[in-house]
N, C-alpha and C positions, 0 to 999 in steps of 0.2 A: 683109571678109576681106582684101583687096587683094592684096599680092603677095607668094607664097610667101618665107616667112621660111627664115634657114638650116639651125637643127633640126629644123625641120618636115622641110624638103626630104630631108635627110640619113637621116631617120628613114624616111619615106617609100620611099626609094631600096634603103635595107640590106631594108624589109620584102619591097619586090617581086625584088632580086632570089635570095634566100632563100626567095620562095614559087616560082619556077621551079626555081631547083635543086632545093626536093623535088618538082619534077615529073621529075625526074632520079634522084634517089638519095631516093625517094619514104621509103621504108622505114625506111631507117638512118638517114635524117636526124632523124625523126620519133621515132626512137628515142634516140638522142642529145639532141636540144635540146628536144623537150616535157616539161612538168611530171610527171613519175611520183609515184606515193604513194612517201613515204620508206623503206615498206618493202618494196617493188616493188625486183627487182633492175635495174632498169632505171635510176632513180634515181640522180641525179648533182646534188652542190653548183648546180652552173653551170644548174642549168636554171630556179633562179628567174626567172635574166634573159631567157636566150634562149626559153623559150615566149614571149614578150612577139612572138618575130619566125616565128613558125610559124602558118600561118592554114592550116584545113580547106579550104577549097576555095574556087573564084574571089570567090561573094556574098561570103565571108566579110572577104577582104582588100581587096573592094572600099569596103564599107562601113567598116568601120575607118579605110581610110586617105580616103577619102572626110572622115568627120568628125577625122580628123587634121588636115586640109586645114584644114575648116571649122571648128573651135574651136579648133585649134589655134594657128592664123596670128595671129588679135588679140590671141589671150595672151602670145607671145613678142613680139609689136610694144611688150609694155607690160613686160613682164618683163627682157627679152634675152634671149641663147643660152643659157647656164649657170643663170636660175632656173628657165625653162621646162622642161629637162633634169634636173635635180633635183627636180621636181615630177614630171615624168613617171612616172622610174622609181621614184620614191617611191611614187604612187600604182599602178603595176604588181606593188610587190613588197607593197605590201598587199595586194593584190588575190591575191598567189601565199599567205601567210597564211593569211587567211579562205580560202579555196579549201580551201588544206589542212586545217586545223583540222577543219572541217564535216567533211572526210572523214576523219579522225581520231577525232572524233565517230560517225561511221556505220559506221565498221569495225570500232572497238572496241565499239560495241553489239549488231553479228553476231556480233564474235568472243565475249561474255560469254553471250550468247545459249545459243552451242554449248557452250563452255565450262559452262554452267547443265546442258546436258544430257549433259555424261560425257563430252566430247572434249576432247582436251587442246590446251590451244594453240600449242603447238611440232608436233603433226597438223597442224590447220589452216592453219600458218604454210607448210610443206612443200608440204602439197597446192598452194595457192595462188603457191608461189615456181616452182613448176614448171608452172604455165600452166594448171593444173586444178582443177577441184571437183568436190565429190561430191552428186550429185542427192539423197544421203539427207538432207542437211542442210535441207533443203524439210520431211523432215518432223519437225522438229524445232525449228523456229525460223519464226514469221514469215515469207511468201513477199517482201512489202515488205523485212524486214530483210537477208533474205540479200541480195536482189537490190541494197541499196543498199551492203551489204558488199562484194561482186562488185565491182560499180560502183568504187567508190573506189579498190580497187588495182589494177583491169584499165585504167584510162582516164584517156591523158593529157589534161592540161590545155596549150590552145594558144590563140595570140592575143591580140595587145595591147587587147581590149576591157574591162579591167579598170583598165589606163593608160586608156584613152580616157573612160569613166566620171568618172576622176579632174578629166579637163579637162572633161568635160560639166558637175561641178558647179563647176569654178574658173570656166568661161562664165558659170553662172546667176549668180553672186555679182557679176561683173564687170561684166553686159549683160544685167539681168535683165531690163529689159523690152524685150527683143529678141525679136521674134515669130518662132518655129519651127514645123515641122509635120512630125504621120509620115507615110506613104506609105500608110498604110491609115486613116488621118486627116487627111484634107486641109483642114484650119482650124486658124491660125492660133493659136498661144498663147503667151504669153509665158515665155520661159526659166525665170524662177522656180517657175513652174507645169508645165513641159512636165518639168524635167529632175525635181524629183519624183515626177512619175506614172510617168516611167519607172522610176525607182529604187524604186518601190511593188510595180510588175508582177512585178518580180524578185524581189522581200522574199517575196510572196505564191506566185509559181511555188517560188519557194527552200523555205521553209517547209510548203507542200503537198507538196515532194517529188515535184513535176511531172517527168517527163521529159522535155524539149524538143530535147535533144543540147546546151542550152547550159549554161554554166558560170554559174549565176544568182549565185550567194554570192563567183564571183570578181568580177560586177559590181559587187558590193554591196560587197567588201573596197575597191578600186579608188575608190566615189565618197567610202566613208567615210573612208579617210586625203585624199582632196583636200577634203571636207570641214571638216576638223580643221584641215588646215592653212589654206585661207585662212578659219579661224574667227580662228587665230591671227595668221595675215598684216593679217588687216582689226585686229585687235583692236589689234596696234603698231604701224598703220602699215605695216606692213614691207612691206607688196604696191603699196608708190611708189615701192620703190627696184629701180634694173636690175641683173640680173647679167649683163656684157657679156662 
């Protein structure tokens, strides 16, 4: 890892001090720069980017920036400042995508849901823009469905852990037999292996429709465009050349 590079640092710096101002303007801030469903009045162009710099709570910003730290530094020692940063957010606004889509996906099969049983969707759209639901819709749809309907336009998405993803797979590619370990796994394994299973855990939480309070498909958006890309970086070369 050696010694903090300058996007790292920089990206680092704007996270922490954006997680103490919303321990300030906890509310508004949260309401402003986190990810809304697009049809959430809350909802704003600009917040692809800035949920990237909104973390839940101390674990959360710790660990993010923690492995910012840690994957991040050898990548920009090999890249420089401008490919590192272009992969970054490359791989964050994937990550805001899939994130969204999936809930696109789960909203619209609540709303068709109701809409199946005689409600109209300009109803549902109303109830819901105005911070409310109706308990009757439980009995008329799926308790799973409603609840993942709910889910999607009530709760924003925060956190550069969808950017971080993207570097965890630019790592495996780069350092794959560099030995990692999780903290409720304390044995060693190597990158190529370790960053898969995490990216598996997620696929399968995602897919079950686990509730964990994490954002599993914005993980999975996140490693899949850093994926792509250094499939295509390795494939021309292109990941020997710096952008200073």
């Amino acid at each position: 890892m050696g010694r903090m590079t300058e996007a790292v640092k920089h990206l680092l710096i704007i996270n922490v001090i954006l997680f103490f101002a919303t321990q300030l303007y906890g509310d508004q801030m949260y309401q402003w720069m986190s990810l809304w469903f697009p049809k959430n009045n809350n909802f704003e162009w600009w917040q692809v980017v800035t949920h990237m710099f909104m973390h839940g709570n101390l674990m959360h910003i710790v660990f993010n920036m923690y492995a910012l730290w840690a994957f991040g530094t050898p990548l920009e020692q090999i890249w420089g400042k401008g490919k590192f940063l272009f992969f970054y957010f490359s791989a964050g606004l994937g990550s805001a995508a899939l994130h969204t889509g999936v809930n696109y996906f789960l909203f619209n099969e609540g709303l068709s849901a109701l809409e199946g049983a005689g409600i109209a969707r300009t109803q549902v759209l109303d109830i819901l823009s105005n911070g409310q639901y109706s308990p009757g819709w439980y009995d008329l749809a799926p308790k799973s469905t409603i609840d993942s309907m709910l889910t999607a336009f009530n709760t924003p998405a925060v956190g550069a852990s969808g950017a971080i993803y993207g570097i965890l797979v630019a790592f495996a590619f780069m350092y794959s037999e560099a030995k990692l370990m999780l903290i409720f796994l304390p044995v060693p394994i190597k990158a190529k292996y370790f960053v898969p299973i995490l990216i598996a855990v997620d696929l399968i939480f995602g897919i079950g429709n686990v509730n964990t309070g994490v954002a599993h498909f914005a993980h999975i958006g996140g490693a899949l465009i850093g994926f792509i890309m250094m499939w295509y970086w390795k494939k021309d070369q292109f990941n020997n050349k710096r952008w200073d």
